[in-house]
C-alpha positions as CSV (number, residue, x, y, z in Angstrom):
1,X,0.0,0.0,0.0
2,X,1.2,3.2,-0.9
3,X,0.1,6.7,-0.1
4,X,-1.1,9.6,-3.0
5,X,-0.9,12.8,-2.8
6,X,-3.7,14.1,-5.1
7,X,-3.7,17.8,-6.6
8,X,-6.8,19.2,-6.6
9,X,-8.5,22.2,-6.8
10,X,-10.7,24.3,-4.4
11,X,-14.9,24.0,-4.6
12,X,-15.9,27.2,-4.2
13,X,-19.5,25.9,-2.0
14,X,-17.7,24.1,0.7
15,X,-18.9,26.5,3.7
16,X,-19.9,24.2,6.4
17,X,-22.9,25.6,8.4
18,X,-24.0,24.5,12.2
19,X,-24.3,21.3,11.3
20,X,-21.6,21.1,9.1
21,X,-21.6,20.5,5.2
22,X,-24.8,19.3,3.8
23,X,-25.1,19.5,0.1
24,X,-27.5,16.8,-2.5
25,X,-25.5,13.4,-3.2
26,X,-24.1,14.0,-6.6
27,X,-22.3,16.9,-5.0
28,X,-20.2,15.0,-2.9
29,X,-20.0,12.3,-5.8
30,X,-18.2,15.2,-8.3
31,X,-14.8,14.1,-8.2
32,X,-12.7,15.4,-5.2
33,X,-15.4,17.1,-3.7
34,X,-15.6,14.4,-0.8
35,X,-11.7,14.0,-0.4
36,X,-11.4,18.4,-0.6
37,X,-13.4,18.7,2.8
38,X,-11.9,15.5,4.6
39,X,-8.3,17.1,3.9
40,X,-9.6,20.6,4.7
41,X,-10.8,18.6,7.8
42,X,-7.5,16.9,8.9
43,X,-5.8,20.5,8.1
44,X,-7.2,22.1,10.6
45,X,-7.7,20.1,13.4
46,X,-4.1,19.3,14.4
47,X,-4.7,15.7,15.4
48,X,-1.4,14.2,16.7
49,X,0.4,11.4,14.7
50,X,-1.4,8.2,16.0
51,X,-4.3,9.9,17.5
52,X,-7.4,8.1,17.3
53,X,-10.6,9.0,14.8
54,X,-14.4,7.5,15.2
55,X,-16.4,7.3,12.0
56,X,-19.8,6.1,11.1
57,X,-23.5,7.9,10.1
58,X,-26.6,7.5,9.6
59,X,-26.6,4.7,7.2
60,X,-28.1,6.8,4.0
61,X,-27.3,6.9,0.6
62,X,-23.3,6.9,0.1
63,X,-22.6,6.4,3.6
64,X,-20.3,3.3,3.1
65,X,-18.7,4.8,0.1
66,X,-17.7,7.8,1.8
67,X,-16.4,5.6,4.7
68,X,-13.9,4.1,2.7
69,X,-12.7,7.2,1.6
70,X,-12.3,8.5,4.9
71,X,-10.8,5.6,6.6
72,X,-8.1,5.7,3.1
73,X,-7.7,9.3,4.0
74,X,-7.3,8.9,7.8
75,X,-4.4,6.2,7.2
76,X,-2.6,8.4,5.0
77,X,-2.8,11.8,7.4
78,X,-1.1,9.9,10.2
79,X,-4.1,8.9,12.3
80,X,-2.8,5.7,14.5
81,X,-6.4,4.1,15.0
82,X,-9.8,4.6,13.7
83,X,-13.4,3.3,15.7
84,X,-16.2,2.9,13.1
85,X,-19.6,1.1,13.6
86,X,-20.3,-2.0,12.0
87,X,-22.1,-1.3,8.6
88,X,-20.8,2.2,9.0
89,X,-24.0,2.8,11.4
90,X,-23.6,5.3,14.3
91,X,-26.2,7.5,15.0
92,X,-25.1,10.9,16.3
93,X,-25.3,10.7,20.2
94,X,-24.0,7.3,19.6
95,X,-20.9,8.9,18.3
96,X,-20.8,11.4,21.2
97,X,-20.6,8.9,23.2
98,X,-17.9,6.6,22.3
99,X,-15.8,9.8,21.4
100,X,-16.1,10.5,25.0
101,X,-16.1,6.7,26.6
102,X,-12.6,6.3,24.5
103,X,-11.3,9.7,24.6
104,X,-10.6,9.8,21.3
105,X,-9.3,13.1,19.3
106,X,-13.1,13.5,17.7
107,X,-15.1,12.0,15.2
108,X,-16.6,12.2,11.6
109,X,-20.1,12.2,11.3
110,X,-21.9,11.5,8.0
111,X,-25.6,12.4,8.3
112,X,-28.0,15.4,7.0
113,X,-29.9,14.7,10.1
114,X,-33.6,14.9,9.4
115,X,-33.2,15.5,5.5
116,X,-34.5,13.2,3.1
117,X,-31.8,10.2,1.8
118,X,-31.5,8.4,-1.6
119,X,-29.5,9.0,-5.0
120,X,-30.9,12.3,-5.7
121,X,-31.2,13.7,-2.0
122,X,-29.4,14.8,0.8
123,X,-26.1,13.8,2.5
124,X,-23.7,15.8,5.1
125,X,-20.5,15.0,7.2
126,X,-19.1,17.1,10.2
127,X,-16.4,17.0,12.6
128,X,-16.9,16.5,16.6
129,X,-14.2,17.2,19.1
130,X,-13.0,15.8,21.6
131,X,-15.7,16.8,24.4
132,X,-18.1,14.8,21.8
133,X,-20.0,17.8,20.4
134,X,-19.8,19.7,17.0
135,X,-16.8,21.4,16.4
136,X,-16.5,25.2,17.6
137,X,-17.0,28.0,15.4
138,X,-13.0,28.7,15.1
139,X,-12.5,25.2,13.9
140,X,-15.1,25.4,11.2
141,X,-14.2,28.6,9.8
142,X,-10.9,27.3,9.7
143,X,-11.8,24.3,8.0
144,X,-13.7,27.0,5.3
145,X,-10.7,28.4,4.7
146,X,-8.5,25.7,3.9
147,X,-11.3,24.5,1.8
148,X,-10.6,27.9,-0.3
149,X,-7.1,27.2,-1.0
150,X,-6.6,23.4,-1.1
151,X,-4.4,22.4,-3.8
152,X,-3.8,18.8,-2.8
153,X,-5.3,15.4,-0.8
154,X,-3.6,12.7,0.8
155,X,-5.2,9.0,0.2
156,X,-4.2,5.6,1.0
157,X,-4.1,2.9,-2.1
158,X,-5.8,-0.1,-1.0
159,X,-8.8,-2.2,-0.7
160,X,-11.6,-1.2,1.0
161,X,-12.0,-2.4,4.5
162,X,-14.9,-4.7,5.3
163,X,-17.6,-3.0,7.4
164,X,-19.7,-6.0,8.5
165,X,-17.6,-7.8,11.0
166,X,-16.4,-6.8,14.1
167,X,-13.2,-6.5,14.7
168,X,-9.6,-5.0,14.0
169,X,-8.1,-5.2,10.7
170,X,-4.9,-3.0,9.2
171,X,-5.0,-0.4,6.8
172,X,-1.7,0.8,6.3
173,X,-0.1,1.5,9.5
174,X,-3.7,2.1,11.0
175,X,-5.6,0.1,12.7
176,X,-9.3,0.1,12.0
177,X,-11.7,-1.3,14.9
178,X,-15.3,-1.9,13.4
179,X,-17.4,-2.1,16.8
180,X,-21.4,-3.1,17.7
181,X,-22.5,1.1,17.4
182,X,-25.1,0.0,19.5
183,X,-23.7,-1.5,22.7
184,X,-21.7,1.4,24.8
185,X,-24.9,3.3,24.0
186,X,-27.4,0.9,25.6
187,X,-24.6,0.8,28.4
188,X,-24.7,4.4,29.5
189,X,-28.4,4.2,28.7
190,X,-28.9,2.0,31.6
191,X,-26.8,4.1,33.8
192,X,-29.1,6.8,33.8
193,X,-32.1,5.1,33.4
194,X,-34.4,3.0,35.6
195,X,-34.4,-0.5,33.6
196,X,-36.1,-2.4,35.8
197,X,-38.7,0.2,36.5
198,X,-39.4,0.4,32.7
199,X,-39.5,-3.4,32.3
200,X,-42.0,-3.4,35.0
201,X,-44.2,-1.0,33.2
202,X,-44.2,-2.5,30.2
203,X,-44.8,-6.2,31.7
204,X,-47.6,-4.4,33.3
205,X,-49.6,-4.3,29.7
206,X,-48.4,-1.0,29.1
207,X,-47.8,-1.0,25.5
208,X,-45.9,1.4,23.0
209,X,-44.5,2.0,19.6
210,X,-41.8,3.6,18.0
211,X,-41.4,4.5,15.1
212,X,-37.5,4.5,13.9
213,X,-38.7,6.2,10.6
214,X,-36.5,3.2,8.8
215,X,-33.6,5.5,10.2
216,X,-30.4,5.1,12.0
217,X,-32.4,4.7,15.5
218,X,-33.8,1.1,14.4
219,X,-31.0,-0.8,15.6
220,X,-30.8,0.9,19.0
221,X,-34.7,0.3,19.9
222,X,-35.1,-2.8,18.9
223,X,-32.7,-3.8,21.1
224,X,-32.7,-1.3,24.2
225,X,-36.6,-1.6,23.5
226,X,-37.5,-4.4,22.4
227,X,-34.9,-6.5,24.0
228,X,-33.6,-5.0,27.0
229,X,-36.5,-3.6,28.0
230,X,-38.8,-6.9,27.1
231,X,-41.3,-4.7,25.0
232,X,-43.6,-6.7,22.9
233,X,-42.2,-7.7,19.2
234,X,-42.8,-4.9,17.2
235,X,-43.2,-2.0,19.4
236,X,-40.4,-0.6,17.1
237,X,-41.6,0.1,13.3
238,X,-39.4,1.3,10.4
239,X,-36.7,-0.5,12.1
240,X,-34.6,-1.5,9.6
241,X,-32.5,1.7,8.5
242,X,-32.5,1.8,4.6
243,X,-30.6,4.1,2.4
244,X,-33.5,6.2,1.4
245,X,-35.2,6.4,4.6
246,X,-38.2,3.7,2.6
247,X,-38.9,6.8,0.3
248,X,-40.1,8.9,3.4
249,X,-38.8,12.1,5.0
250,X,-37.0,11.4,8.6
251,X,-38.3,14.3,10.5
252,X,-40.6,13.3,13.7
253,X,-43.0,15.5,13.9
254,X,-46.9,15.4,13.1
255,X,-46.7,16.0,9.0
256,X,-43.7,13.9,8.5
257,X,-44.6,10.5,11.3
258,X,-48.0,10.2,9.5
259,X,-48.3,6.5,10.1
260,X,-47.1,7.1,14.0
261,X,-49.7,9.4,14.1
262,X,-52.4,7.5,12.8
263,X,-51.6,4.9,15.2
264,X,-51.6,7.4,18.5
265,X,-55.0,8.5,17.4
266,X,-56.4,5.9,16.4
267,X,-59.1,3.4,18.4
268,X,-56.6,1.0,20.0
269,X,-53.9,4.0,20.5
270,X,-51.1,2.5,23.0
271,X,-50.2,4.2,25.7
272,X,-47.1,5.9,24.5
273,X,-45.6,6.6,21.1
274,X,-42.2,7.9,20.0
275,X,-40.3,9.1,16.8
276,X,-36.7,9.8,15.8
277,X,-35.4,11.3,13.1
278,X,-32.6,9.9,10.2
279,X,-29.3,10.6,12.4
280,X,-31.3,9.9,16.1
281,X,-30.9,12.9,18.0
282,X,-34.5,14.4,17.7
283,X,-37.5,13.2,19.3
284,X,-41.2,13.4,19.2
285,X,-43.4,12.2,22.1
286,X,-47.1,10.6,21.8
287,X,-49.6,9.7,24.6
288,X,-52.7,8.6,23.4
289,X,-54.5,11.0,21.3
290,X,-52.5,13.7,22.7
291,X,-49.0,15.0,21.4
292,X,-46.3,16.8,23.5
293,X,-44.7,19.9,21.9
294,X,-40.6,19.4,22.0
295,X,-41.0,22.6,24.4
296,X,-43.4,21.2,27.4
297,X,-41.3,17.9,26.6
298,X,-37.8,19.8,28.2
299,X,-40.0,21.4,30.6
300,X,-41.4,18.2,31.8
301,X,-38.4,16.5,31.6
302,X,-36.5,18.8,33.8
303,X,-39.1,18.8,36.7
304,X,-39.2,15.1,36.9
305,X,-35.3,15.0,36.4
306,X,-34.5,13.5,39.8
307,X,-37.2,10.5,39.2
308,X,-34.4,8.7,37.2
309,X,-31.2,7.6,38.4
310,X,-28.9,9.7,36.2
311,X,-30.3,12.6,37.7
312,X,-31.2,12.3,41.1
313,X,-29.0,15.0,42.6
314,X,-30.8,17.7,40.8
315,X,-29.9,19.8,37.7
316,X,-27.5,22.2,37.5
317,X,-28.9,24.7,35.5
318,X,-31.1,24.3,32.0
319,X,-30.5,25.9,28.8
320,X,-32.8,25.9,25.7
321,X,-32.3,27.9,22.4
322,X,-33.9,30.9,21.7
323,X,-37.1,29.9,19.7
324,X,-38.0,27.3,22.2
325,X,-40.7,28.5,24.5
326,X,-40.2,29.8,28.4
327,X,-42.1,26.6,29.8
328,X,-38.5,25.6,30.7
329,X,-37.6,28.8,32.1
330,X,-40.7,28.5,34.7
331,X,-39.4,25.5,35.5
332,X,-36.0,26.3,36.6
333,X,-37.1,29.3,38.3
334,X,-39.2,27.2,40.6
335,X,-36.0,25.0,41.0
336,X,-34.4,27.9,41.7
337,X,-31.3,27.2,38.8
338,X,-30.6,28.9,36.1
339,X,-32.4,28.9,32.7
340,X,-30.0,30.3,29.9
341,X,-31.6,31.4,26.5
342,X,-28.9,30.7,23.3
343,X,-29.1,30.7,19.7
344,X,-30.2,27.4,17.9
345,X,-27.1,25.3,17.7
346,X,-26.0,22.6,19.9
347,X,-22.5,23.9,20.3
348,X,-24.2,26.7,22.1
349,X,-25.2,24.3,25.0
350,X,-22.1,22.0,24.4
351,X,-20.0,25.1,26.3
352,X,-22.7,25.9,28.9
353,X,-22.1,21.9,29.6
354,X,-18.6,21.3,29.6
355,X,-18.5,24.4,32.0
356,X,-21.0,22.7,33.7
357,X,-23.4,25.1,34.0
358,X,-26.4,22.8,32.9
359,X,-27.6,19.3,33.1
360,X,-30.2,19.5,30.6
361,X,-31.1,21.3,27.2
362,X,-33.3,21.9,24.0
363,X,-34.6,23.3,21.2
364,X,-37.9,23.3,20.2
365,X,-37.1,21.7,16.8
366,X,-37.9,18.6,18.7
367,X,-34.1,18.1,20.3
368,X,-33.5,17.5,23.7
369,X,-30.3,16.5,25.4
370,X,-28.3,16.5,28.7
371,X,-24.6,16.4,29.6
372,X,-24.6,12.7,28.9
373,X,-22.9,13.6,25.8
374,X,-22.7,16.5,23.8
375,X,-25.5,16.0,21.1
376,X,-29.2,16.2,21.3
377,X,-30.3,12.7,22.2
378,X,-34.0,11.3,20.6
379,X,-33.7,7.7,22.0
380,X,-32.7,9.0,25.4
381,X,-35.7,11.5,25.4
382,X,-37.8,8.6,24.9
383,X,-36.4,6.5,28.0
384,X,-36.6,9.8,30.1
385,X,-40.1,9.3,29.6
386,X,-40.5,6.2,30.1
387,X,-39.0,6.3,33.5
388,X,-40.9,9.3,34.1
389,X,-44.0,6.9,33.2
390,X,-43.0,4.4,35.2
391,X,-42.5,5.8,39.0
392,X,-45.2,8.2,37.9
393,X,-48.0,5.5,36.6
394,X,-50.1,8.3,35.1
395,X,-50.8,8.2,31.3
396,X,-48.7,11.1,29.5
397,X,-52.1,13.3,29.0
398,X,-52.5,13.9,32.7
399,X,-48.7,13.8,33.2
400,X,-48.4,17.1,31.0
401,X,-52.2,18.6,32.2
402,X,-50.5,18.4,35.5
403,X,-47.7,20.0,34.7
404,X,-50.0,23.0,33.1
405,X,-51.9,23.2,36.3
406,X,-48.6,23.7,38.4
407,X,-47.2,26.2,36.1
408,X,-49.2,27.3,33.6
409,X,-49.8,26.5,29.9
410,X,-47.2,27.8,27.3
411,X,-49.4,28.0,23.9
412,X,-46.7,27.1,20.9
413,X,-46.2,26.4,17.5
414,X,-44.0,26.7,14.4
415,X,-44.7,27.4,11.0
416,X,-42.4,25.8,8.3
417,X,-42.0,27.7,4.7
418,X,-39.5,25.3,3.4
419,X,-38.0,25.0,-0.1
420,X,-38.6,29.2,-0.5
421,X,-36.5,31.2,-3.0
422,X,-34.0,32.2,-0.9
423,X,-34.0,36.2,-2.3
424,X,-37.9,36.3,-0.8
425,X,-37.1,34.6,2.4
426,X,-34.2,37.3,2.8
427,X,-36.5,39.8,1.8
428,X,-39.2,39.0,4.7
429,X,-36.3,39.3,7.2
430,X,-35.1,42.2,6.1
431,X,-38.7,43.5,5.7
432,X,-39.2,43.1,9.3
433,X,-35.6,44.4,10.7
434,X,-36.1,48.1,8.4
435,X,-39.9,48.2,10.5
436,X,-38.0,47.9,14.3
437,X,-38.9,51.1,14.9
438,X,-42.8,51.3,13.8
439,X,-43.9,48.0,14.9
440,X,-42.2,49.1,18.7
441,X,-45.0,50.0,21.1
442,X,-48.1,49.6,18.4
443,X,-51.4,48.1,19.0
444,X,-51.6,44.8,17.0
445,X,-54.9,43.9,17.9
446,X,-55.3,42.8,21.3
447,X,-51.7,42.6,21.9
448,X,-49.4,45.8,22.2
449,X,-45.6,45.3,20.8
450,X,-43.1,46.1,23.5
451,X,-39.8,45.6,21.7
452,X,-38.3,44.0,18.2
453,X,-34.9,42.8,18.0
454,X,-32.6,40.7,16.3
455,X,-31.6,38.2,19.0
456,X,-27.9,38.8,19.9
457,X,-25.8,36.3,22.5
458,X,-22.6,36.3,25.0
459,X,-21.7,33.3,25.8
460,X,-20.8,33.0,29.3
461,X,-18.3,30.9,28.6
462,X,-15.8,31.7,26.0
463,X,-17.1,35.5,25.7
464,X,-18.1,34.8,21.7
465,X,-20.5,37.4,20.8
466,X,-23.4,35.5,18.1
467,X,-25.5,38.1,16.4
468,X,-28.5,38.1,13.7
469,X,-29.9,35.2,15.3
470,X,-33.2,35.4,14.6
471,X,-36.0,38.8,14.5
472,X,-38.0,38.7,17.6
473,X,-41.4,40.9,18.2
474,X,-41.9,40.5,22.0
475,X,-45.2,41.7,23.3
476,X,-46.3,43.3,26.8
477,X,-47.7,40.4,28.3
478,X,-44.9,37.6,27.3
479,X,-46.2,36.3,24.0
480,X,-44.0,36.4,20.8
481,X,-43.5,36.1,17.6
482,X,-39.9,34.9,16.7
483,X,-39.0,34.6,12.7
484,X,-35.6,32.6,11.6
485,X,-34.3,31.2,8.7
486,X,-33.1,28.0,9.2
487,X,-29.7,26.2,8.2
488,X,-30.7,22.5,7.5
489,X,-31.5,22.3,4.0
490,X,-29.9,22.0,1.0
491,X,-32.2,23.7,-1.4
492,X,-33.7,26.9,-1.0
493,X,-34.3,28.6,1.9
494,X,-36.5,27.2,5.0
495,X,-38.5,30.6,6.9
496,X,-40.0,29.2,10.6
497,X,-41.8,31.5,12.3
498,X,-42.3,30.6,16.0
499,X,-45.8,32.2,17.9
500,X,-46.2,31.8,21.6
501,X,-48.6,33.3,24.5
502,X,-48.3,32.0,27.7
503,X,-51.6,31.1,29.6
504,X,-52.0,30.7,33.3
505,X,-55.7,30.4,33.6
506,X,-56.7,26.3,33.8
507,X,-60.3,27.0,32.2
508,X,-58.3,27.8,29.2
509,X,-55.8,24.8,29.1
510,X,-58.2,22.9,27.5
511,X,-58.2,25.0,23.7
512,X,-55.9,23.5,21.1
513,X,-52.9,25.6,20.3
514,X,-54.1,26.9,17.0
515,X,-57.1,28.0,18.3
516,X,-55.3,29.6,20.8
517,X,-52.6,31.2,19.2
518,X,-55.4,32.1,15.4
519,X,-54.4,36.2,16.4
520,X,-51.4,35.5,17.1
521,X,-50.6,34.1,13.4
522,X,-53.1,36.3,11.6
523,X,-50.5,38.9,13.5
524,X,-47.2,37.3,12.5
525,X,-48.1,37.1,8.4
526,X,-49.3,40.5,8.3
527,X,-46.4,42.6,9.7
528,X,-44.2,40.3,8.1
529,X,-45.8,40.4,4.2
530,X,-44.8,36.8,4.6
531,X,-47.4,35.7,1.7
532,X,-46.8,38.5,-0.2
533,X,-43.5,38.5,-0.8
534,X,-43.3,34.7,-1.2
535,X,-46.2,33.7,-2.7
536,X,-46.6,31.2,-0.7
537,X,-50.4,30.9,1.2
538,X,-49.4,27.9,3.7
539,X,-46.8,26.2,5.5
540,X,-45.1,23.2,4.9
541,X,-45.0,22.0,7.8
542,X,-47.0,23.0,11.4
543,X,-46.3,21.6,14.6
């Protein structure tokens, strides 16, 4: 086996975003498009001669073929030791974790998360560090930049390396270790969580599905679920992860789960139901006939924290992004910790962690997470709850009208514009920024505007100042209106727009959110021109 330096020349697209690079398939199949980024990867990063790499994804179109490339690559830019998951599966906390459990330098992640797979569709890879999370702002700018001036590639000459059976094997002076991706996940799974409690529940008659959306998390339920746990066979559906995602679209949430859905509400709904996405890391929770919004979810979850064994001691502190509603913030206030407000991005919470200033964390684009590991977390969400369920022995309706009762209801939804020409979506932003000053203190119906801004953070960590992150129209009594363009596709632009109003009255908990918030959004299109500047009369997506 010999090593090749390749000369190449820089793609001028190659600007990863929060999540990394996510661009359509035949992108990354152009010739040194892939092997460009990888080098502009191992450029940057500084990794030691030996240090040790873990690799895998989310199982989707080109996954194994960029494997090989990357293990080739790793072997030729002095790495000692790659970990990848057998089949080249590892969903994205999975990764976290055995970064962390090993210590290893970081890890390459190939996923586009919640976008749709196949030939045609959508693929992505980032870089974790160390600590398990996305890498830091500084590391992918620099990665951008080498990207811009690359001129050649290191790669190893030799056959690929077989995915399918554990163990080590040699590739060049590197040693590649394929591993089970599921096991040291269902390990620290049961360290935090109440096995025995939820085996007792569900030997009770208590029954549940989950629905792996024929994505990465398949593997993982079936056997955390359906093994360890003794649920019936087939409480996981979809559960074998397929390169296309079985034509559908991985995203758990009410549009995108149909089938889920139709189940929960259905005349012999279980008692529980679940979804994750195509990487694993988002959640949606189901009781029956009743769905939890990702935003009651992290409030719920954080005042039941010390129900389950990983958390018994209490939470240090709770951090959720931006657009995710204050039913968290209530929470923490009657814990009396602190409750910190950052901009969508897990590497936002990732710092508050590692400096641990919070146990738990979330966005409302159905992600929660703890210091477990450093990504949001959808099968650990779903055991959360379960324990919760279990010690509790309530059904998760009176669970969360409970929770309403104590602290009042936080009325929420999001409106998805997806696939939007990205000059109008711009144009509706900047629409709304040039009107700051008008819309301050007006009467918008029943509600009077007390402030706009363009959501700016500190962190209290590093001191990194992150601007423009999203317009906000803040009224007198607490509700809000919060518009953002989103990062996570790879066509177009995606505009959400974000309404919430907080209700303490219990005679009132009873409405259904639309109904609730139907000012609120007849509010938000208007002083946004939001139809007429993109033609577009409905969302894609409401949840």
């Amino acid at each position: 086996m010999s090593i090749r330096t390749v000369t190449t020349q820089p793609f001028p697209d190659q600007k990863p975003g929060t999540s990394g690079l996510r661009k359509k398939v035949p992108v990354f199949q152009q010739p040194n498009y892939l092997e460009n980024f990888v080098q502009a990867i191992f450029d940057s990063i500084a990794a030691p001669q030996g240090a040790t790499l873990v690799v895998g994804g989310d199982g989707r179109y080109y996954n194994r073929e960029a494997i090989q490339i990357i293990l080739k690559m790793a072997a030729a830019n002095g790495f000692g030791k790659v970990l990848v998951g057998r089949g080249g599966i590892l969903s994205t906390p999975a990764a976290s974790c055995v970064i962390r459990k090993y210590s290893t330098f970081g890890g390459i992640i190939l996923s586009a998360s919640h976008n749709p797979g196949g030939p045609k569709e959508d693929f992505g890879i980032k870089f974790n560090s160390s600590n398990g999370g996305p890498a830091t702002e500084t590391v992918t700018d620099a990665i951008f930049a080498k990207s811009k001036n690359i001129a050649s590639y290191r790669i190893l000459d030799g056959a690929d390396v077989s995915l399918d059976e554990l163990g080590e094997t040699t590739l060049g002076g590197m040693k590649v270790q394929v591993i089970d991706p599921v096991n040291d996940y269902a390990e620290l799974m049961d360290k935090l969580f109440d096995f025995d409690a939820i085996r007792g529940l569900l030997k009770s008659g208590f029954r549940i599905k989950f629905d792996a959306m024929h994505a990465v998390n398949g593997p993982y339920a079936k056997e955390i679920i359906e093994t360890r746990l003794g649920a019936a066979a087939g409480s996981v559906m979809n559960g074998v992860p397929l390169e296309d995602f079985g034509g559908g679209h991985p995203d758990p949430n009410l549009t995108y789960a149909h089938d889920l859905v139709e189940i929960m509400y259905g005349d012999d709904a279980p008692d529980f139901g679940a979804a994750s996405d195509g990487d694993g890391d988002r959640n949606m929770i189901l009781g029956k006939h009743f769905f939890v919004t990702p935003s009651d979810s992290l409030a719920l979850l954080a005042a039941n924290a010390t129900l389950t064994p990983g958390y018994k001691q209490g939470l240090a502190g709770i951090a959720r992004s931006m657009p995710t509603s204050a039913a968290a913030d209530r929470v923490a206030k009657a814990l009396n910790i602190p409750c910190y407000e950052t901009p969508t991005g897990w590497k936002f919470f990732g710092n508050l962690m590692d400096a641990g200033k919070v146990s738990l964390c979330g966005e409302e684009s159905f992600g929660t997470g703890s210091d477990h590991v450093r990504e949001k977390d959808g099968l650990w969400a779903v055991l959360f709850w379960l324990n919760i369920l279990a010690v509790r022995k309530q059904s998760v309706e009176a669970i969360v009208r409970e929770h309403w009762g104590k602290y009042g209801r936080n009325f929420y939804s999001r409106y998805d514009y997806e696939g939007l020409p990205t000059e109008a979506a711009n144009g509706v932003m900047q629409h709304l920024r040039d009107n700051f000053s008008a819309l301050t203190g007006s009467s918008q119906g029943n509600y009077t505007v007390a402030t706009c801004d363009d959501f700016s953070y500190t962190d209290p960590v590093d001191g990194s100042i992150s601007k423009n992150q999203g317009v906000r129209i803040l009224f007198d009594d607490g509700s809000r209106i919060i518009y953002r363009l989103s990062g996570t596709g790879t066509e177009g632009a995606t505009l959400r727009v974000y309404l919430e109003a907080y209700e303490a009255d219990a005679s009132q908990h009873h409405l259904d959110a639309q109904e609730a918030l139907k000012k609120l959004i007849g509010i938000a299109l208007d002083i946004s021109e939001l139809v007429k500047r993109t033609g577009r009369e409905r969302p894609t997506v409401i949840t």
